[in-house]
Every structure is written in structure tokens, then in C-alpha cells.
C-alpha positions as CSV (number, residue, x, y, z in Angstrom):
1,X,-8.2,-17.1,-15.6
2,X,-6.5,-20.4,-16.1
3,X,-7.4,-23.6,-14.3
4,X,-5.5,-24.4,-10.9
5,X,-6.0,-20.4,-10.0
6,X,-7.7,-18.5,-7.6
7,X,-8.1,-14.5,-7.6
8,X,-8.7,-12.6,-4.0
9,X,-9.7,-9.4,-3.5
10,X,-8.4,-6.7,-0.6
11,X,-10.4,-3.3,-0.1
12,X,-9.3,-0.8,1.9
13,X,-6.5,2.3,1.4
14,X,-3.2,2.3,1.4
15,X,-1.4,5.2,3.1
16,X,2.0,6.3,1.6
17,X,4.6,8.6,3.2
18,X,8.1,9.6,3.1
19,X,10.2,11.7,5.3
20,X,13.2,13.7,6.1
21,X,14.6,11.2,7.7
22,X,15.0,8.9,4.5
23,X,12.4,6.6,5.9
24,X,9.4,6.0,3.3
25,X,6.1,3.8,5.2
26,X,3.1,1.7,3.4
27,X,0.1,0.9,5.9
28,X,-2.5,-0.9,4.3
29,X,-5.7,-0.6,6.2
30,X,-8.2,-3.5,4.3
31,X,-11.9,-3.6,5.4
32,X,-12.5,-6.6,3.3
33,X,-10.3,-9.2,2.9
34,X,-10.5,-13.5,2.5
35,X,-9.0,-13.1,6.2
36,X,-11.4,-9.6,7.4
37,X,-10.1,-6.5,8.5
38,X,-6.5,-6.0,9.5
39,X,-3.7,-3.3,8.7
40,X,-0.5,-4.0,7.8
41,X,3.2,-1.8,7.3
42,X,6.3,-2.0,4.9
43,X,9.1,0.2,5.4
44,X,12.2,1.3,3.6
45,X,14.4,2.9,5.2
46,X,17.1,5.4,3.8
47,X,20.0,2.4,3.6
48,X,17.3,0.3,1.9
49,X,16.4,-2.2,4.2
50,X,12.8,-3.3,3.8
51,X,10.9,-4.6,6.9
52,X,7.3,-6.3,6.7
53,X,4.8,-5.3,10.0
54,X,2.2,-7.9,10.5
55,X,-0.4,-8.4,12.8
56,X,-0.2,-12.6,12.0
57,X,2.0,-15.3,10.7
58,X,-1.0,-15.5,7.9
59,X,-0.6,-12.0,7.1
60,X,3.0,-12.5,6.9
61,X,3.4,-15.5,5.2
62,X,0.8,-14.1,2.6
63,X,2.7,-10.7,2.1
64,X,5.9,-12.2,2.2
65,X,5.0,-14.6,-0.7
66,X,3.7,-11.7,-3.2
67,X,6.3,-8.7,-1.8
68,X,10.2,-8.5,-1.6
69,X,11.6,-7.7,2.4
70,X,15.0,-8.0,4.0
71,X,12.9,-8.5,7.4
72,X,10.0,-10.0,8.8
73,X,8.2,-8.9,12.0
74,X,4.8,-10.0,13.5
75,X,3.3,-7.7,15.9
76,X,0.1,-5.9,16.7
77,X,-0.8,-3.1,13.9
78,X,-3.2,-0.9,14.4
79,X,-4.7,1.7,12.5
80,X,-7.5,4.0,14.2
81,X,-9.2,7.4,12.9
82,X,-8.1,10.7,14.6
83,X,-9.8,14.3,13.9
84,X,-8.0,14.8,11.3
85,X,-6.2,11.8,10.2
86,X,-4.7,8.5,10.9
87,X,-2.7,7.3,13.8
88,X,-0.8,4.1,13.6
89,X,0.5,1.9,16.0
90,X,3.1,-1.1,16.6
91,X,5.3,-1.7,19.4
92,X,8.0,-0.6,16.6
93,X,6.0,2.2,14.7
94,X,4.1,5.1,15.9
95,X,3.0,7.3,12.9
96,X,0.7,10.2,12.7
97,X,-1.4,11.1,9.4
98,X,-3.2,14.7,8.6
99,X,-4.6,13.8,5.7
100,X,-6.3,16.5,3.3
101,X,-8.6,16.7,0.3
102,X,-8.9,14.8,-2.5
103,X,-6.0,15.2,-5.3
104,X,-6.5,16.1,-8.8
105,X,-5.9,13.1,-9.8
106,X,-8.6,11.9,-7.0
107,X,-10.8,13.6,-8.9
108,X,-10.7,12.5,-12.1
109,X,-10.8,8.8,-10.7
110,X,-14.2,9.4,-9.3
111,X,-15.6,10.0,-12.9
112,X,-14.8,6.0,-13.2
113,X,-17.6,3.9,-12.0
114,X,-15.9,2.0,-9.2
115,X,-16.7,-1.6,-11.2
116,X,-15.1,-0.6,-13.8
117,X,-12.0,1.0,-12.0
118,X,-11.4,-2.0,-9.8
119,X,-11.7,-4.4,-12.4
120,X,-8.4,-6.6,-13.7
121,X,-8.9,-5.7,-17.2
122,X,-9.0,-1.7,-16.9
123,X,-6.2,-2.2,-14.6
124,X,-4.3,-3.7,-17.0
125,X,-5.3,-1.6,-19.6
126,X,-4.4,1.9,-17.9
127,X,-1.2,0.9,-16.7
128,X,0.8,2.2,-19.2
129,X,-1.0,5.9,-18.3
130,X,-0.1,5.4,-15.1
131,X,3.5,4.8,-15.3
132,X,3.6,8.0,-17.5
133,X,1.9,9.7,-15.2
134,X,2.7,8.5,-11.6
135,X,6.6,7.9,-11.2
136,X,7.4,4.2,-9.6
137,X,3.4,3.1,-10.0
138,X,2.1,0.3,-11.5
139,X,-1.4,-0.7,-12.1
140,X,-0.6,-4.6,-13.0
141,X,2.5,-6.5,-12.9
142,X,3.9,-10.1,-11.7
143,X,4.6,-10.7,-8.3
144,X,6.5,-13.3,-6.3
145,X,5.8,-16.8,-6.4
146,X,3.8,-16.4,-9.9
147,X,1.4,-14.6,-8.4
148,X,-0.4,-11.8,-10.9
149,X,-1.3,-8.1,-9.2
150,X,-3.7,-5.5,-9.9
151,X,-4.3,-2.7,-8.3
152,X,-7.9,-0.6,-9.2
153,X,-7.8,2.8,-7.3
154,X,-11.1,4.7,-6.6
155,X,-9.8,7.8,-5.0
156,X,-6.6,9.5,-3.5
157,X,-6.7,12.0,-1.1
158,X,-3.5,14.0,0.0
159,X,-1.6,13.0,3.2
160,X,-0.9,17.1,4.3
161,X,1.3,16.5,7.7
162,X,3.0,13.3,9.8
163,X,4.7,12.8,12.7
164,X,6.0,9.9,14.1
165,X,9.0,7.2,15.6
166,X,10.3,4.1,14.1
167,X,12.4,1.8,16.3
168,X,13.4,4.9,18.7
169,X,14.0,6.7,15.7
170,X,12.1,10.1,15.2
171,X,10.8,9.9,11.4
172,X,11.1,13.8,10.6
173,X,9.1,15.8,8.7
174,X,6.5,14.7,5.2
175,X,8.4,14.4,2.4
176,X,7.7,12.9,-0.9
177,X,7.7,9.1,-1.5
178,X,11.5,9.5,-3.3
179,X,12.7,7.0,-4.2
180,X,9.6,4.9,-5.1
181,X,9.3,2.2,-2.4
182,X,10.7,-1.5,-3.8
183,X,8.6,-3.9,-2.2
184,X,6.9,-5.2,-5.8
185,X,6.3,-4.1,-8.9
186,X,5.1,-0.9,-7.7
187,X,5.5,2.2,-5.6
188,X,2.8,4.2,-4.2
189,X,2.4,7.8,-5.7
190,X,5.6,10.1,-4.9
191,X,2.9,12.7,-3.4
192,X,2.1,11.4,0.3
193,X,-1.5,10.5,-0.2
194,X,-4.2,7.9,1.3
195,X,-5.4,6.2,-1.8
196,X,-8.8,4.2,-1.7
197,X,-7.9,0.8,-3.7
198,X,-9.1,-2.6,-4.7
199,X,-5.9,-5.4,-5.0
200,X,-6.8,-8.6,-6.7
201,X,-4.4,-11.2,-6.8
202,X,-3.9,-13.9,-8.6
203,X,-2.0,-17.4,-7.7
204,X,-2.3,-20.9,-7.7
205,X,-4.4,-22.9,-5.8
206,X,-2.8,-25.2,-3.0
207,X,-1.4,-28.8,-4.0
């Protein structure tokens, strides 16, 4: 890492869906972050319009400076455990998750020793496997405001059923993440899945 740079680290999952109704949703839910625990949402709807849900003006200004949105909003997010899934709520955003067993793919990433799997350098060195083998994913790539991304995952389970309203909107039935989300370099996997994830990122340090 070069002088004048800082690397932060987010664990948690991220949660990718799309629906019937053309609108695709991101929640991050990070355990451990510089800031602690918070959840956060981007959505695309089926125009394109991309809207940023966070719970802070930190969150936001930090999201906003790595990520690409048409809108802004701060508002409480939250993201508790149900029986069998996720439910998520915003005064904007209500969204139920089912979420299944662990993918194929879920599988094979348990063989990696987490260290290993969430470190920068096996990012960066898989990422070409993954953009073969996941459409619109990315394991490394540039962000906004020089900022460097990677993202190590350690599991992915399947996202099976949602349910759910967006600004009054009902959000339909599950339906793949297509098209891939375009918020940064990279999409979440087309199959709706939970996938358990390390992000480091990489900017400057304040002048």
C-alpha cells in the first residue's frame, strides 16, 4: 500500500434481490465496521434510477464517495432476523427475505480458509474467475474518488422467496438480479442470494 493511504475493512453480508417488478435491492448488513454495526440499501429501479438508504450522513457521505446514485436519502435502516429470513425496514422500504441453503458455489468457497479468501491479494487474483463465472461480479476494481475495492466472499446462501413495498410500490415476486445492479464496479450474483463478505477499501488519508 502506498504512503498517504488507509485500508478499512466491512464484515457482514450483503443481500441481493430482484423482482418482477424491475426493482433490484442491495442491503448490506456489517457487524464490524470503522463506524460498528449498521445496515444500509441501494436500489435500482426498472427506469434506472439508483437511490442510496442510509441510516447517517456518515454512512452516506462514505457510500456516496466509493458508489454511483441518482439519489440520496438518510433514514433509519433496519435489518432484523425472522424464522426464516430477513426482514428489512425504512420508512421507504419494507422487504422480506426467505433465505435457503448454501449455493454450490457457497460450497466450494468454504474450502477457502476465510484469511486467505478475504485477503486483497486472492481477491485480486480470482477476479478474472469470477467475472467468467458470476455475470456483472467483480472481485476488485476502482471506485470513486480513487478509492481501490475488494470484495473477499466466505459463503453465499440462496435468497428462496421475498415480499415487500418500495415507496407505496408493491415490489412483486423474486426474480433474478437482471440486469446487474450499477452502483460500482460490481453487481451482486444474478441468483438472489445472502452472501457472507469481507470489503476492504482503500483511499487516501484526509488532508
Amino acid at each position: 500500500m502506498k504512503p498517504g493511504r488507509i485500508r478499512e475493512r466491512f464484515v457482514g453480508r450483503i443481500a441481493g434481490v430482484g423482482s418482477t417488478s424491475g426493482i433490484r435491492v442491495v442491503v448490506g448488513r456489517w457487524d464490524a465496521s470503522p463506524w460498528g454495526a449498521f445496515a444500509d440499501v441501494m436500489i435500482e429501479d426498472a427506469s434506472g434510477h439508483r437511490v442510496l438508504l442510509a441510516p447517517s450522513e456518515r454512512v452516506r457521505d462514505f457510500v456516496a464517495a466509493t458508489y454511483t446514485f441518482d439519489e440520496h436519502v438518510v433514514e433509519p435502516v433496519s435489518v432484523t432476523d425472522t424464522a426464516d429470513g430477513w426482514q428489512v425496514a425504512t420508512p421507504s422500504l419494507s422487504l422480506r427475505l426467505v433465505v435457503g441453503g448454501r449455493t454450490p458455489l457457497g460450497a466450494l468457497l468454504r474450502l477457502v480458509p476465510a484469511r486467505l479468501a478475504t485477503a486483497p491479494a486472492w481477491c485480486g487474483a480470482i477476479d478474472p474467475i469470477a467475472r467468467v463465472v458470476m455475470r456483472g461480479v467483480r472481485t476488485r476494481g476502482t471506485a470513486g474518488n480513487d478509492r481501490r475495492e475488494w470484495y473477499g466472499a466466505t459463503g453465499i446462501v440462496s435468497v428462496d422467496a421475498m415480499a415487500g413495498t418500495w415507496r407505496g410500490t408493491d415490489l412483486g415476486d423474486l426474480r433474478p438480479v437482471d440486469p446487474p445492479c450499477r452502483f460500482g464496479f460490481s453487481s451482486t450474483p444474478t441468483r438472489p442470494s445472502v452472501t457472507s463478505v469481507v470489503t476492504t477499501i482503500e483511499r487516501s488519508l484526509p488532508a
